[in-house]
N, C-alpha and C positions, 0 to 999 in steps of 0.2 A: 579938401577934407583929408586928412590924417585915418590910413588903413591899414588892415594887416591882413595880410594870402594867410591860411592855415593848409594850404594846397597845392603846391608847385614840385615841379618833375623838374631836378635839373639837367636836362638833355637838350643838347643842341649841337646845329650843324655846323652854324657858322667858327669861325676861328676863334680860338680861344681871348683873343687878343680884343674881339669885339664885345667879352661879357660886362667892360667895365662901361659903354657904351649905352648897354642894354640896361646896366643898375642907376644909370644918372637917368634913362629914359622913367625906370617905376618910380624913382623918388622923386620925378617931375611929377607925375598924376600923382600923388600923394600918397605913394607904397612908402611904410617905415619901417615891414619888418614883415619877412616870411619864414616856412619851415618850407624848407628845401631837401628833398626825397632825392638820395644818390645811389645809385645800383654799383656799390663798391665791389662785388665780385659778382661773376656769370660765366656760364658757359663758354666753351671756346666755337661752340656750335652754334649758328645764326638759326639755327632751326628749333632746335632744343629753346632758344632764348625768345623766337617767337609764340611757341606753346605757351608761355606766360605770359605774353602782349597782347592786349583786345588788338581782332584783326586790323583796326582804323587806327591804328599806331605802330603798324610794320613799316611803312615807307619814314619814316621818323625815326625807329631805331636798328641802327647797325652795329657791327661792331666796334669800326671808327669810331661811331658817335657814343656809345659805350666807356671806349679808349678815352676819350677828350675828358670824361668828369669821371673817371676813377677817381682824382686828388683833386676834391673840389676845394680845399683849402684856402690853396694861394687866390681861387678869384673870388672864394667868398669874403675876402678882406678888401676888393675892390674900391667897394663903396663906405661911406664915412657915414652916409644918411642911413642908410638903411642896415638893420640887426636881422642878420643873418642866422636860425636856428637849425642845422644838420642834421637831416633823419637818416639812418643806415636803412636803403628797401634793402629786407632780406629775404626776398623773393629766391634766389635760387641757394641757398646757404641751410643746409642741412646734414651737416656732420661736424665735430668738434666745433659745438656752439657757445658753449659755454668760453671756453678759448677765445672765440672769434670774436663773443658780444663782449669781451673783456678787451680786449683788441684794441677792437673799432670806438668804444668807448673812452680809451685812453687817447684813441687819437683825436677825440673829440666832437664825435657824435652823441647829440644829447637825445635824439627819439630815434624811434624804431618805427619801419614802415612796411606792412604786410599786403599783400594781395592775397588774400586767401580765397583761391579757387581749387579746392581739391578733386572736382570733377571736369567735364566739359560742359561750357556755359554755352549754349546755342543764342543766346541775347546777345552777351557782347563776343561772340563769336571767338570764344579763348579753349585751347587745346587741355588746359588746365594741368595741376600736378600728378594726375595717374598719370597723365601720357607724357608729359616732360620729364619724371621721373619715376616710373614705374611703382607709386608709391599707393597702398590701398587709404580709404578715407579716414579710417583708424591710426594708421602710420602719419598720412598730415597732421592729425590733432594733437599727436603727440612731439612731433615737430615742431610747430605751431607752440603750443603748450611750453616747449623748451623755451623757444626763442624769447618769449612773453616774460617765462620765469627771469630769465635770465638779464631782460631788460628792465625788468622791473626794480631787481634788486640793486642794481646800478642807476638808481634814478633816474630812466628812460620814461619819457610816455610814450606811447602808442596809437600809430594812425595806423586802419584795419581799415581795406574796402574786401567787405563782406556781403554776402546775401542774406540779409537775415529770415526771409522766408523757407530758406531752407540749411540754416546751421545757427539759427536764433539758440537755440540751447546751448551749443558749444562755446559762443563769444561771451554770456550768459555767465558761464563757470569762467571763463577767463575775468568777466569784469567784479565779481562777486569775490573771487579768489587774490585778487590784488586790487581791494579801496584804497590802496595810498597811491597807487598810479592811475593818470588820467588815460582815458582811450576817445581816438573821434573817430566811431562810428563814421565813414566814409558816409556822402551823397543821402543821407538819411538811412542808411541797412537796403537802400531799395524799396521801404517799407512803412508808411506813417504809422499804419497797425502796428507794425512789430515793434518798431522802435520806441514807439511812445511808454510802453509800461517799463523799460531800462530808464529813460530818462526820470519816471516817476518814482522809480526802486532805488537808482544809483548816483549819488551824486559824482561818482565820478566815472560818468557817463556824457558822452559830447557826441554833436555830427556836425556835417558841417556843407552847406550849399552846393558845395561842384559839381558844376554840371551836371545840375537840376532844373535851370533852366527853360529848357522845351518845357518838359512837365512843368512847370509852375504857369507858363504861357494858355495851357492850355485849360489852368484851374489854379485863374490867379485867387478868386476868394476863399478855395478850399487853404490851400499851401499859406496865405498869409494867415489864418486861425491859428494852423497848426503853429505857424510861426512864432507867433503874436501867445501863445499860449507857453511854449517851454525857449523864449526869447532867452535865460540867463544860459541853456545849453548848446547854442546853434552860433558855427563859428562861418565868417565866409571865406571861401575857399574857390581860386578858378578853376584847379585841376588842370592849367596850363603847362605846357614846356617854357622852360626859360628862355628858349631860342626862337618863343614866338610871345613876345610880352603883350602886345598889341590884344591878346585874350584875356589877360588880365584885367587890362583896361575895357574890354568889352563888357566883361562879366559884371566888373565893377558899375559901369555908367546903367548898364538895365536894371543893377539892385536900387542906383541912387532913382531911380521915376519909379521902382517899383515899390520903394515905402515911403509913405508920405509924413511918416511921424521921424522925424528928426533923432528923436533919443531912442528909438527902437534900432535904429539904422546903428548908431554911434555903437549901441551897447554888442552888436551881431561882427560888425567889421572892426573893433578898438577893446574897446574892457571884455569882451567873453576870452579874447586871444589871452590878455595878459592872465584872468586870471586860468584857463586851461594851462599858462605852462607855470603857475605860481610864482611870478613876478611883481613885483613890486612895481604899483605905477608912480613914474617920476614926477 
């Protein structure tokens, strides 16, 4: 089967030298195309740059492993099978935005990738933006707010892992305020309630599987309804590192047992991707 990641971190430990390795491994299970999340500038502080990392992803990111996918470039040309889409995480990038999403854009990033955590999340155990950068919740949105403007109007869409139980209004004005750019709603907002009246207001409104998972295990017929209900907006997504494909492929094999209707499966892993980045299918 023929799939597309809307999902992947490209961080990894291994040598650079083994990414082309790793891309003939997903074009083996049948990957033909993901968007690939690059933390092109951060911190020089391992500490500061942990404040923005769920804690279960410290031992993964260093600064070395930082270092290795600055210029992701040269290995996203690796592979010949697989169509490689460049998102800029602009996780720690908040000054001369405007400048920098012009930038980063020329050099050929086509989305933008947010973590928006302006507070401290006790879930996934994230020190959040007050404390990484002394910034009030006001100040994020306005940040945020830039970065959005600014990828927008450069043809950028937008992947945002957000809480929407608690800044559903703020993402809200962002997707409302730019209908010609698409956003995926990360992991569902955290929220079937929240999210479901966005996907019914906005059409260019998306989410997208990662690592959902557990929850979905635990209430497989509630999640297939939701599923099976707003199926033309829900993209699949591992939310893997590159440097561990082998999750891709996990994520992948429990969604193929997990639906059994064949053209629901296709249109979630193949046609939602093309059309969220308005692609023309060949």
């Amino acid at each position: 089967m023929e799939f597309y990641d809307a999902h992947i971190h490209f961080l990894f430990k291994c040598p650079r030298s083994d990414i082309e390795r790793i891309l003939d491994y997903l074009a083996g299970i049948g990957l033909r195309g993901f968007d690939a999340c690059v933390i092109a500038e951060y911190p020089s502080d391992i500490g500061t740059v942990h404040k923005m990392v769920p804690e279960g992803y410290h031992k993964d990111i260093t600064l070395e492993v930082l270092d290795n996918q600055r210029d992701p470039f040269p290995l996203l040309k690796e592979s010949s099978q697989i169509k490689i889409i460049p998102y800029l995480d602009a996780r720690f990038i908040e000054n001369n935005i405007e400048q920098k999403i012009d930038m980063y854009r020329r050099m050929g990033f086509e989305g933008l990738k947010l973590l928006y955590i302006p507070e401290k999340d006790d879930v996934l155990i994230t020190r959040g933006m007050e404390q990484a950068f002394g910034r009030t919740l006001k100040q994020s949105e306005m940040v945020t707010s830039l970065l959005i403007e600014n990828a927008s109007s450069r043809d950028m869409c937008v992947l945002i892992h957000i809480d929407l139980r608690k800044y559903g209004e703020f993402v809200e004005e962002m997707i409302k305020s730019h209908p010609l750019t698409n956003f995926n709603i990360a992991h569902f907002g955290f929220s079937r309630r929240a999210i479901a009246p966005l996907l019914e207001k906005y059409d260019n409104c998306y989410t997208d599987l990662s690592s959902l998972i557990p929850f979905i295990k635990k209430a497989p017929g509630v999640y297939k309804e939701f599923i099976e209900r707003y199926q033309g907006r829900i993209l699949f997504g591992s939310d893997t590192l590159i440097g561990k494909p082998e999750e891709a492929k996990s994520a992948l094999d429990f969604f193929l047992h997990y639906f059994d209707d064949q053209e629901l499966l296709t249109k979630i892993s193949n046609e939602n991707y093309f059309k969220f980045h308005k692609i023309e299918k060949a």
